[in-house]
N, C-alpha and C positions, 0 to 999 in steps of 0.2 A: 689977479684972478688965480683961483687955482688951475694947476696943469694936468689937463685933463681930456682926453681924446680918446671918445668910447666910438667902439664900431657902431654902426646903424643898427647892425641885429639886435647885438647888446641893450641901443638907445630904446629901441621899439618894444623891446621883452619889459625892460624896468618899469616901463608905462602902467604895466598892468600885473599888478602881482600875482594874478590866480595862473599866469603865463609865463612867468619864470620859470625856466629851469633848474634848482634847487641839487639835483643828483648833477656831478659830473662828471664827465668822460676822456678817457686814458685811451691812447689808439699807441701801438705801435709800430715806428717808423721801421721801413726796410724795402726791398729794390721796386715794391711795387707806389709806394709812396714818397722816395726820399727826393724826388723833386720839386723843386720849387712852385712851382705852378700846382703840381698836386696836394703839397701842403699848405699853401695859401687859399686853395678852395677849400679844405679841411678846416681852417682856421674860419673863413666864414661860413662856414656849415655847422659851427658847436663846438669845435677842439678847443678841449679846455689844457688838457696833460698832453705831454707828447712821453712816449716812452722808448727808448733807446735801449734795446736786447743784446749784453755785452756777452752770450753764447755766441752772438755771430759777428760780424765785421770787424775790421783794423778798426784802431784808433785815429787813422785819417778819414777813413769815412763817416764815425760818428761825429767827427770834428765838423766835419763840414754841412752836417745835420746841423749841427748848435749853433754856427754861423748863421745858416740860411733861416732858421725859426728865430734865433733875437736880430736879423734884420728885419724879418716878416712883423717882428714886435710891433718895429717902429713903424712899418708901413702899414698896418691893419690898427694901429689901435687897441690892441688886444695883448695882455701878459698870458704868455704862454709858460707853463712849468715842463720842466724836462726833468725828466724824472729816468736816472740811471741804473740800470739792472743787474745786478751783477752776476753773473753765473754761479758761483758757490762749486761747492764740491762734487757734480755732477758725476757720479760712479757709472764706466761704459766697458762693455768689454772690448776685448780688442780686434786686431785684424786677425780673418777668419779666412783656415785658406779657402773655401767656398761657403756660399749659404748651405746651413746646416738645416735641415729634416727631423727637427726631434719627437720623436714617436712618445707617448704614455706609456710609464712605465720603467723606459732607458734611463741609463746610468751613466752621469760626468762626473769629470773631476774641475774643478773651477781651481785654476795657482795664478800667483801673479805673473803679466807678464804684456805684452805687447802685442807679441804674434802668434796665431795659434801653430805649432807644431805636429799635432797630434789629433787625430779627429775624433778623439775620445773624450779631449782635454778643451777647457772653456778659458783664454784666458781673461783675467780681469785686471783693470787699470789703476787697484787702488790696492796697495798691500797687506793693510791693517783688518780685514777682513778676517782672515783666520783668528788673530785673537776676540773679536768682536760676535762671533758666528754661535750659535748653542745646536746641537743635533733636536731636529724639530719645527725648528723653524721653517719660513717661506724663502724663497727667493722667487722676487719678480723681475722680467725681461721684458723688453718690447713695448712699452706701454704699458703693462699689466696683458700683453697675449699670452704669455708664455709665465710657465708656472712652474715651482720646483720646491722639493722637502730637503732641506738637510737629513742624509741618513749619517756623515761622520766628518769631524771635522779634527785635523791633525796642527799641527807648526806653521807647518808650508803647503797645506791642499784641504780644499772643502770637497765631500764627496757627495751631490745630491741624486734625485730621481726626481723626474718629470710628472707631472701633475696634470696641466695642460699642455699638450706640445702644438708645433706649429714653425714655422721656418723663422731662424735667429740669422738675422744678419751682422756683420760687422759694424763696431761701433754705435750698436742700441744700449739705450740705456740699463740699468738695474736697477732693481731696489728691493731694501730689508725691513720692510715694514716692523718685525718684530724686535728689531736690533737696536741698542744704543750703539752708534757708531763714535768713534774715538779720535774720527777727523774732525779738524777744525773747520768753521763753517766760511772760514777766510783765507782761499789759495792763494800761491804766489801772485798767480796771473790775475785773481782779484784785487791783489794788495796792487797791483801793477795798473789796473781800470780804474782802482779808486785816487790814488794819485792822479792819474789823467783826470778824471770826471772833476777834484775839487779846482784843479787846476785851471781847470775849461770853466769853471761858474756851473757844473748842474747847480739845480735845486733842489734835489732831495736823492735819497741812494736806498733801493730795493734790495734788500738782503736776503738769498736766497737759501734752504735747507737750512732755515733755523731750527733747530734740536731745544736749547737752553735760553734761559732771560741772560746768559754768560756771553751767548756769543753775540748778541746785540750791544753789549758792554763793552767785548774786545774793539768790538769796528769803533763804538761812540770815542773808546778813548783816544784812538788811530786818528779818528778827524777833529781829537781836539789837539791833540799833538801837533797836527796840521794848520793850526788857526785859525780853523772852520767848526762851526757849529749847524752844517746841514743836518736834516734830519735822517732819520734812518727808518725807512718799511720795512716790516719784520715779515717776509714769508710766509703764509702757513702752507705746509705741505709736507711734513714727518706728522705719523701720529705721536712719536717725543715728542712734538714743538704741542698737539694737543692738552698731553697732558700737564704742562707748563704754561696751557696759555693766558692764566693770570697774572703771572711774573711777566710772562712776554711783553704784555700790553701795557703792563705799570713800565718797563723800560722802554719799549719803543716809542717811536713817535707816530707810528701807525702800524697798520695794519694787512696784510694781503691776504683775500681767501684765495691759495693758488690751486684751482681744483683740479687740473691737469695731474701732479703728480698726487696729489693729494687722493685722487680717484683710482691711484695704481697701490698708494698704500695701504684703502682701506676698500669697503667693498663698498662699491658705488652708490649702491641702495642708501649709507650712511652718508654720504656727502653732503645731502639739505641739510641733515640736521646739526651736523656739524658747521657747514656756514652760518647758521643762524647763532653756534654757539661760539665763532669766532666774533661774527657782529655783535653780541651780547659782551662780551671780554672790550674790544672795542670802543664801544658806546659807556661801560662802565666807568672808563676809566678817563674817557675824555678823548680818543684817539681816533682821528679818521680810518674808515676802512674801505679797502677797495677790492670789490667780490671781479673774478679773473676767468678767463680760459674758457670757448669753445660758449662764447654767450651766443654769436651769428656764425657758428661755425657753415654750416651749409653757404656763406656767402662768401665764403672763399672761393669756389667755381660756378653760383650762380648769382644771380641779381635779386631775387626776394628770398626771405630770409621766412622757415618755416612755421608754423603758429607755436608750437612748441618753443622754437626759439624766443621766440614774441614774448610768448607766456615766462620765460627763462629771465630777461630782460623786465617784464613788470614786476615778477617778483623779486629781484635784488631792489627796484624801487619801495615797493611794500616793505621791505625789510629794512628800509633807511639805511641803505650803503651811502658810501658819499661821494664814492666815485663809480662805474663800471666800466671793465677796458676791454678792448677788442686788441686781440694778440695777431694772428695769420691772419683773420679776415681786413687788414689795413698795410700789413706789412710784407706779405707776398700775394694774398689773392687778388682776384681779376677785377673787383668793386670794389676799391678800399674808400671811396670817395660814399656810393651809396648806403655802405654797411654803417659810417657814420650816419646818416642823416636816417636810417631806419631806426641808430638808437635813440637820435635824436627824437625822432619822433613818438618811439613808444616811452622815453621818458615823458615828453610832454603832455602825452594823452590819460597816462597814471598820476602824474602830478597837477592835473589841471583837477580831475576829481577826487582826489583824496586831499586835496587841499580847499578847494573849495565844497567840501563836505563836511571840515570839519569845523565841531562849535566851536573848541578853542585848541589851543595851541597844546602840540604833545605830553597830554596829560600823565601818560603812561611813562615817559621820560623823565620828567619831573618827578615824578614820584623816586624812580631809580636813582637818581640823581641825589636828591634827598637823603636816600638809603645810605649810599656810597660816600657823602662828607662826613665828618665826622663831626666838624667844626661849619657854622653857615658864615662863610667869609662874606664881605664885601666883596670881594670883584663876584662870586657868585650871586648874592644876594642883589647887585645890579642885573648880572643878565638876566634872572628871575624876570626882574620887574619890569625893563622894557619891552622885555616878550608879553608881560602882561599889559603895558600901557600901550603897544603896537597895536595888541588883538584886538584891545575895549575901543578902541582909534580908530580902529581901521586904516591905519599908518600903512603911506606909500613905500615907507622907507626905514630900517632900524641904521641908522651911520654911525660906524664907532671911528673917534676919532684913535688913532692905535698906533703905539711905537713899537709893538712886539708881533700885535695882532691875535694876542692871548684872548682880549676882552669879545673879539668877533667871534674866535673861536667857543671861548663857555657859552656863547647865545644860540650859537648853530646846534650846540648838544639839545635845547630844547627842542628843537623843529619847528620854527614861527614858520608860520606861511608868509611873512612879511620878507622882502627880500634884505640882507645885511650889507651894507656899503660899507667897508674897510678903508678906510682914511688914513695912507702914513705914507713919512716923507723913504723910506725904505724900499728898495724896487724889492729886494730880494724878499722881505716881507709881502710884498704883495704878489709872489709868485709864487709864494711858498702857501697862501692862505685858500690857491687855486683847488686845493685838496680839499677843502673844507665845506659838508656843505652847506648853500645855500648863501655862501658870501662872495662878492663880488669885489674886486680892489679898486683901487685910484690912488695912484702916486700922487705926492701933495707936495710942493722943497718948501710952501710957505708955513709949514705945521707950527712953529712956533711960536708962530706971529697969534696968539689968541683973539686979538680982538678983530685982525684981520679976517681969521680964519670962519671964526666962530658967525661975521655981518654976511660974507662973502658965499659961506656955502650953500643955504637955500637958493639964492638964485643962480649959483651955477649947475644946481641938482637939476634946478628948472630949466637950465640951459641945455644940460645933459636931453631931455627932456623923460627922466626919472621921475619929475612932479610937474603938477601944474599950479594953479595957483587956487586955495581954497583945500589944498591938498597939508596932511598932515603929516611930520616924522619926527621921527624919536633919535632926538641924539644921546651918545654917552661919548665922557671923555676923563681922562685926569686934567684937572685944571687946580693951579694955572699950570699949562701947556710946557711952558720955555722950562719948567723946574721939571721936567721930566716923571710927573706924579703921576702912580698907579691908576686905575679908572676911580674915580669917585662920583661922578656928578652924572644925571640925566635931566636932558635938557625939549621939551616938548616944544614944538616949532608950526606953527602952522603957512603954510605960506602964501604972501603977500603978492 
């Protein structure tokens, strides 16, 4: 038989496709979730990604995250992806001998340096600044509270004036919204988490202040050098990384709309429309994407989460993200258990009607799709068609049987409302396809065996209780199986 142990939620969701949850969810682990009991009610609540924010904790702590979620694995039934953050070259100033007051108007001098000596003088953590700087430009503090103009910038001192003021504290961040900066988007202490992370089994690495499709290259070649072929999330949150984000998206292996910083470089007001244009890059190109930051933010200190928010959260579902993640509201606030199951549920109540409203499957995608080959391959040219013999079916089920889980992946760009079962004997394939959406895994060690595979799976689907009987699905595989052949064959299955 195939090996196979789906949680009950899972078992009860696949029953009925207009009830699946198709969008998945990214929660980040931190002191207010990192326990085991908290994360196993998280895991049957809808965790699908866990995210692990390498801004904060040792490497023994995250360690022991990765333990407790692939023991949880085994106990729940359920592949969890962990998915590694890497901080990137986050620009702060330094220590400050007290909180500063800075009035509209006032006049600092920003130089490299650690600690501030001068209360005239701003220092910053990052040296390369001066040559990067133009008189003119912005500089933003604090989140975007605080505001400033370049009036002169020299070798070794930037001279600004205040724009917005308001109290700068020690170690808040910066940013140069207008600047190509000249750092690399890969620090030591990065190069030093991403060692750790391949090392530990993550399954996928968050690449953060992406500027260039260069610096998603630098990492990719780092983790091949490594004998790893994890994938890499590309950040968005430079407006450089905007105007490059069709190179970005052709290199990356997905996608992040990180609107946090993202909303400090540009003026907030542009932020939707901007998301919508990193989900367009995205989706063009074949790349999951996962929209970020401040979705339930109000439920980090209280229990219901505002209609705004709500609305915040349907709409990344309208927009066909494929994952949405909740940052603070899981990882330090007060309900990291209910802020889950609130997205849980406003996924489910957008996805039950805009799925069961529509006549056919993502026409609008399709079309896109179309646009953007150039060539109509065969493996595309299959997930066409099974998304179209699912829809005219009314098929319980699209199963690819998958050794890369490429084939589940081109099926998901259409948007079937049919759910995708991904079939491969690979765990790390199926932890990796948790991004993806609208596909589901199943580890399989019998993959090769075709004839086994191919009598054995309708009724273990029906065992799963994914189908019943009188129930219809759409398989696709390369066959035969054991010669490791591309997708070629769809196989309609009705079951007995």
């Amino acid at each position: 038989m195939l090996s196979t142990k789906p949680t009950p939620q899972s078992a009860r969701a696949l029953q009925d496709h207009t009830t699946v949850r198709h969008c998945k969810i990214v929660a980040t682990v931190g002191p207010s979730s990192s326990d085991a009991a908290t994360l196993k009610t998280m895991i049957e609540a809808g965790l699908d990604i866990v995210r692990l924010n390498f801004s904060h904790g040792d490497h023994a702590a995250h360690l022991a995250v990765i333990e407790t979620i692939r023991r949880l694995t085994n106990e729940c039934g359920k592949h969890i992806t962990i998915l590694q953050d890497l901080q990137g070259p986050k620009i702060r100033c330094g220590l400050l001998m007290q909180d500063m007051d800075l009035q509209d108007g006032e006049s600092y001098t920003l130089v490299y340096g650690e600690r501030q000596t001068d209360p005239r003088v701003i220092p910053v953590d990052y040296d390369g600044i001066f040559a990067d700087l133009r008189t003119g430009q912005k500089i933003i503090m604090n989140d975007g509270l605080l505001a400033f103009e370049i009036t002169a910038v020299s070798a070794a001192q930037v001279e600004v004036k205040v724009i917005d003021g308001g109290v700068l504290k020690s170690r808040k961040g910066i940013n140069f919204p207008r600047a190509n900066l000249s750092l690399s988007a890969l620090t030591e202490k990065d190069t030093e988490d991403l060692l750790f992370g391949i090392a530990n089994g993550v399954d996928a690495i968050a690449l953060s202040f992406v500027q260039t499709a260069d610096d998603v290259m630098q990492v990719k070649k780092m983790i091949t050098a490594l004998a790893s072929n994890v994938p890499v999330v590309a950040k968005i949150e430079r407006l450089s990384a905007l105007k490059d984000i069709a190179a970005i998206a052709a290199a990356s292996d997905g996608l992040m709309v990180a609107r946090g910083d993202l909303g400090v470089e540009v003026r907030v007001e542009k932020v939707p429309a901007y998301q919508r244009k990193i989900i367009a890059a995205a989706a063009a190109n074949g790349k999951p994407v996962i929209v970020a930051t401040q979705m339930l933010e109000s439920m980090i200190e209280n229990p219901l989460a505002s209609l705004a928010e709500v609305a915040d959260v349907a709409n990344g579902v309208l927009e066909s993200a494929d994952c949405l993640m909740l940052s603070a509201e899981t990882a330090s606030g007060k309900y990291p258990v209910q802020a889950l199951r609130k997205m849980v549920a406003v996924i489910d109540a957008v996805e039950h009607w805009t799925l069961t409203h529509r006549n056919v499957f993502a026409t609008p995608q399709r079309q896109a799709c179309k646009e953007q080959v150039t060539a109509w391959e065969t493996h595309t040219a299959i997930a066409a068609a099974a998304c179209e013999a699912a829809d005219s079916l009314d098929a319980k089920a699209i199963v690819c049987l998958t050794l890369s889980g490429s084939i589940a992946a081109s099926i998901a760009r259409w948007r079937p409302k049919t759910p995708i079962i991904a079939i491969s004997p690979r765990q790390e394939v199926i932890r990796r396809l948790n991004l993806i959406w609208g596909v589901y895994g199943v580890q399989n060690p019998l993959f090769y065996k075709t004839d086994v595979l191919l009598q054995e799976l309708p009724q273990t689907l029906k065992g799963m209780g994914i189908v019943q009987s009188g129930d219809m699905i759409v398989i696709t595989a390369g066959i035969p199986i054991a010669q490791m052949c591309p997708t070629n064959t769809i196989k309609i299955n009705k079951i007995s």
